[in-house]
TORKE-648535 format. One record per atom (N, C-alpha, C): residue in one letter; x, y, z. Coordinates in steps of 0.001 Angstrom, whole numbers, plus 524288, in hexadecimal, padded with zeros to 5 digits. Each point is the difference from the previous one (the first is absolute). Example, Ala and Ser with C-alpha at 12.3 -4.5 7.8 and 13.67 -1.06 7.14 Angstrom:
BEGIN
A833867E9C681E78;A7FC86804A680000;A80384804B080000;S7FEA28041A7FD30;S80334804A68003C;S7FCFE80442802DA;
END
This chain:
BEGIN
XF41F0225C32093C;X7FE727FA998008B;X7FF1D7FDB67FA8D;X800077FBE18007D;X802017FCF57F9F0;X7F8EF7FC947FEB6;X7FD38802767FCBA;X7FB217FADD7FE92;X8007B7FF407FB4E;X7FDA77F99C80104;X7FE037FD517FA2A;X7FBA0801667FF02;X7FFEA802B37FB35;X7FB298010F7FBFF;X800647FD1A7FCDA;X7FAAB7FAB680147;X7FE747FA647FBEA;X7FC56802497FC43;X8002C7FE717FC1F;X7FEC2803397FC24;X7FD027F8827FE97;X7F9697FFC57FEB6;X7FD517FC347FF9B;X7FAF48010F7FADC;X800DC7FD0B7FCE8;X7FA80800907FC21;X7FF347FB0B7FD4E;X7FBE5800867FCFF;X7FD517F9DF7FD23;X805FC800EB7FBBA;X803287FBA37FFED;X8042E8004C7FCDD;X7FACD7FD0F7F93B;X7FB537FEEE80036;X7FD657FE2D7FB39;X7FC87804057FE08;X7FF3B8045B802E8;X7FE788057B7FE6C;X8026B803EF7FCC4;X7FE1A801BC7FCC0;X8020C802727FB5F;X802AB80463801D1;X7FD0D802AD804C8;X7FF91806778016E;X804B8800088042E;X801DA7FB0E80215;X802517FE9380480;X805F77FDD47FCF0;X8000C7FD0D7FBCB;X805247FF327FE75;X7FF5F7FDC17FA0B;X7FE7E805137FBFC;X7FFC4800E87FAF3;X803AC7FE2D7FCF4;X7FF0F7FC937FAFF;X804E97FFA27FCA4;X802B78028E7FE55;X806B77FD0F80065;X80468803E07FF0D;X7FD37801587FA42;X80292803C87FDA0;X7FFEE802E07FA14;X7FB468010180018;X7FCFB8021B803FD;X7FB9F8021C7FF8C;X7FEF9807C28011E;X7FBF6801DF7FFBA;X801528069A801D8;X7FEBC7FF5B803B0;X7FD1F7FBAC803A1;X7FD0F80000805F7;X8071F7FF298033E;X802D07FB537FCEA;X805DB7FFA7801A9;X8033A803498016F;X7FF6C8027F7FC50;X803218050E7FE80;X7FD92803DF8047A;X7FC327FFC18018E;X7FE138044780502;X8020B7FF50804F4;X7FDB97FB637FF15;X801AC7FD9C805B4;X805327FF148026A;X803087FFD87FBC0;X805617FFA2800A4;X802C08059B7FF7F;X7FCEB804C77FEB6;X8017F80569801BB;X7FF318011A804E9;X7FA0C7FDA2800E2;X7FEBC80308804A9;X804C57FCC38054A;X8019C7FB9B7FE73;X805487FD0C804ED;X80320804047FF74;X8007C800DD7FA29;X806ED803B67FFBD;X7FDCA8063580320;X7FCB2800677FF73;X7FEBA80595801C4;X8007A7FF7D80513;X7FDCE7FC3F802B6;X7FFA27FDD0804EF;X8080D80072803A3;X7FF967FE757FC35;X808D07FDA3801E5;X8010D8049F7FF3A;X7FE76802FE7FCC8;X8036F8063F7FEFE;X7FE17802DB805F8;X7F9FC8011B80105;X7FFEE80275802C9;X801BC7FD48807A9;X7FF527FA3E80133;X8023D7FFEB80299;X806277FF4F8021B;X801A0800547FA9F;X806C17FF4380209;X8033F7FD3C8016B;X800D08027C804D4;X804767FD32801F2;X7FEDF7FE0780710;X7F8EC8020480007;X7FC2F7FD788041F;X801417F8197FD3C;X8002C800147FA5B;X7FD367FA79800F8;X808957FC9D7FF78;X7FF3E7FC8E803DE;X802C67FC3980258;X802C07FC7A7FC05;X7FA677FD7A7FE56;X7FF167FAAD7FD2F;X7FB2C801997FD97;X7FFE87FC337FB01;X7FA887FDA27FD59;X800757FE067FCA4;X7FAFD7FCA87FE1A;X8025D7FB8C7FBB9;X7F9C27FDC57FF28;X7FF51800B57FA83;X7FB0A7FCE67FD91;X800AB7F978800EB;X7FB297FDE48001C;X801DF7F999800D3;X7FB7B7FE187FC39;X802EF7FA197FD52;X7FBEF7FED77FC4B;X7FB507FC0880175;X7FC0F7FFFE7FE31;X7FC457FD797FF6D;X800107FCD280388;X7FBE67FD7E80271;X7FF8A7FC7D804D9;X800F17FA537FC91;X7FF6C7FF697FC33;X7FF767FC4C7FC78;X806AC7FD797FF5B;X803A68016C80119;X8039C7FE707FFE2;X8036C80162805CD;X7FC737FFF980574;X8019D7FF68802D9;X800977FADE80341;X803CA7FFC1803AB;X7FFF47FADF802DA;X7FDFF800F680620;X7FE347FCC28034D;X7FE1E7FFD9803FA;X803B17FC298036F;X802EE801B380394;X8043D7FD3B804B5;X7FD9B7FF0680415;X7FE067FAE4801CC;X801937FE188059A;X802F67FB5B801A0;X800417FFC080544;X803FF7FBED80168;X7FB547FB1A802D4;X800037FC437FFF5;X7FD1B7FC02800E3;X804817FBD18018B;X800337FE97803CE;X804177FE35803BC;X8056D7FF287FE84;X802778058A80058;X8045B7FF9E7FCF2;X8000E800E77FAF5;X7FD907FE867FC02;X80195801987FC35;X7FA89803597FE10;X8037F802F37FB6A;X7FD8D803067FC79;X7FB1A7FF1B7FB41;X7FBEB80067801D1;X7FC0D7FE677FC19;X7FE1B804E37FCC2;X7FFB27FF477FB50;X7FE85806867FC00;X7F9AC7FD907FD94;X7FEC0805377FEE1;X7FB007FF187FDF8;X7FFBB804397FB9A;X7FEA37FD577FA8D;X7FE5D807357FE55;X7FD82802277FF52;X8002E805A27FF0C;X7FD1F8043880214;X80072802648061A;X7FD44803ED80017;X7FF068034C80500;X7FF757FEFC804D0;X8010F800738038F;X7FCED7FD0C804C4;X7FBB180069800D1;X7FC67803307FFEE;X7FA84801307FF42;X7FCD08018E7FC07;X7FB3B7FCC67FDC9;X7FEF6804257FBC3;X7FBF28020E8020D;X80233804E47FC95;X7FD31806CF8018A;X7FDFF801CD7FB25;X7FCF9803717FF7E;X7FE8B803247FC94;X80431803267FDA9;X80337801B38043E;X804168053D7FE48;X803777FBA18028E;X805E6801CB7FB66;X804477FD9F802E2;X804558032C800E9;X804557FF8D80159;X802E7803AB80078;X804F87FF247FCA5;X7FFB8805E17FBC9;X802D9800CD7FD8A;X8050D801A97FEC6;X800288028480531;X80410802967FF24;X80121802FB80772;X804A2802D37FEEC;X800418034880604;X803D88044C7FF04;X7FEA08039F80318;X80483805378032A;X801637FFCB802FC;X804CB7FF9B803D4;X801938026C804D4;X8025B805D880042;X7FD1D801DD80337;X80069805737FFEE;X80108801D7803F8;X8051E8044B800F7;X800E6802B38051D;X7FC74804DE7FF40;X7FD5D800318055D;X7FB358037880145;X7FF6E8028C805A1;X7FF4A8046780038;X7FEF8800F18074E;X7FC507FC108027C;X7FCD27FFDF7FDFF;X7F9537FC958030F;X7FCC77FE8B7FAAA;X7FC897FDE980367;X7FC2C7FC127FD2A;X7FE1C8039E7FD57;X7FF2B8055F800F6;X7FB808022A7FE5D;X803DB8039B7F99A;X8054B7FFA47FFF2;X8029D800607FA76;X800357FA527FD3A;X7FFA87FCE5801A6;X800E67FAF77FD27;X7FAB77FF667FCE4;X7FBB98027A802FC;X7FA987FDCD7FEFE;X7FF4D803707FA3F;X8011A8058E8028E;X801CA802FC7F9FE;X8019F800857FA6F;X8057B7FBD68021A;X802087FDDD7FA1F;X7FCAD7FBF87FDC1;X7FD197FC8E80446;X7FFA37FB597FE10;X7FA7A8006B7FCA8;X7FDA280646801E2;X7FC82800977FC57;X801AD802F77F953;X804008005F80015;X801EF8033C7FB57;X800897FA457FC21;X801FC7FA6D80109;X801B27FAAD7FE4A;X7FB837FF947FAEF;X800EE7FF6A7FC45;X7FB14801397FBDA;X7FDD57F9657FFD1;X801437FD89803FF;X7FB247FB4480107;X7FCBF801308040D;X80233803B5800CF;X7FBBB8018C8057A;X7FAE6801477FC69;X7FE668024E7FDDC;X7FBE78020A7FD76;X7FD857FAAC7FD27;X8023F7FA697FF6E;X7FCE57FBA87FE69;X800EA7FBDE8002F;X804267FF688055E;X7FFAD7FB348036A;X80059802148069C;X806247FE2D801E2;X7FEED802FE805C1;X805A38013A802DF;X8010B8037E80294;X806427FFAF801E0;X7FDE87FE44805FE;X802AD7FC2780199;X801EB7FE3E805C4;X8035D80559801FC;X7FF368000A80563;X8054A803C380113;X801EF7FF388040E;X803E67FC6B801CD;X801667FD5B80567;X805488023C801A4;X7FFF68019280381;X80601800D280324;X804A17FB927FF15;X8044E8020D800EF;X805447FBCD7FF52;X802837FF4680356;X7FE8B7FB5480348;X80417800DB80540;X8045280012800F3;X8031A8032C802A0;X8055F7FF4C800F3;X7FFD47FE018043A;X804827FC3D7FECF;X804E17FE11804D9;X8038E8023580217;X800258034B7FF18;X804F2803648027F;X800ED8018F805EA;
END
C-alpha cells in the first residue's frame, strides 16, 4: 500500500530548517541522504518544498480563480516537504516515518494513498 509521509516543521526555526553552508545543514541534509539510501526503492516520490513565504493560495469564487499569498492556514509548523512510500501497513510506514530526521524536531503526518483501481 502506497502512504504519504508529510514531513511538517517551523520552516523560521533554526533546528527545523538551518542555513544552507552551515554544519547544522550539512547534518541534516546527511541524515535525508542516509534516509533515501536506506529506504530505496520503498520511496515512490519525494520532494522538499520551499518556504510558505512564496507560496500561493487557489480558490474559485464564482467561476473564477482568486489567489492569495501564502499558506492556507497559518500554523506553527508548515509543511515542508513529503515521501510516498510503498509499505505493507501503517505500522511500516509509521517506522520509516520515524527514521525522517524532522521527525525528531518537527512532525511526520502518515496518511494512506487511495487507489482507484
Amino acid at each position: 500500500m502506497k502512504y504519504a509521509l508529510l514531513i511538517y516543521g517551523d520552516e523560521n526555526s533554526a533546528a527545523v530548517s538551518p542555513a544552507p553552508d552551515t554544519p547544522e545543514f550539512a547534518t541534516m541534509i546527511g541524515g535525508y541522504m542516509a534516509f533515501g539510501e536506506q529506504a530505496g526503492s520503498k520511496i515512490l516520490a519525494g520532494e522538499a518544498l520551499h518556504d510558505t513565504d512564496v507560496s500561493t493560495t487557489v480558490t474559485v469564487v464564482d467561476g473564477a480563480a482568486v489567489t492569495t499569498d501564502g499558506p492556507f492556514a497559518e500554523t506553527k509548523e508548515q509543511l515542508g516537504g513529503f515521501y510516498i512510500l510503498e509499505c505493507e501497513d501503517l505500522d511500516e510506514a509509521i517506522a520509516w516515518a520515524a527514521k525522517i530526521p524532522t521527525a525528531a524536531t518537527g512532525r511526520v503526518e502518515v496518511r494512506p494513498v487511495q487507489s482507484y483501481e
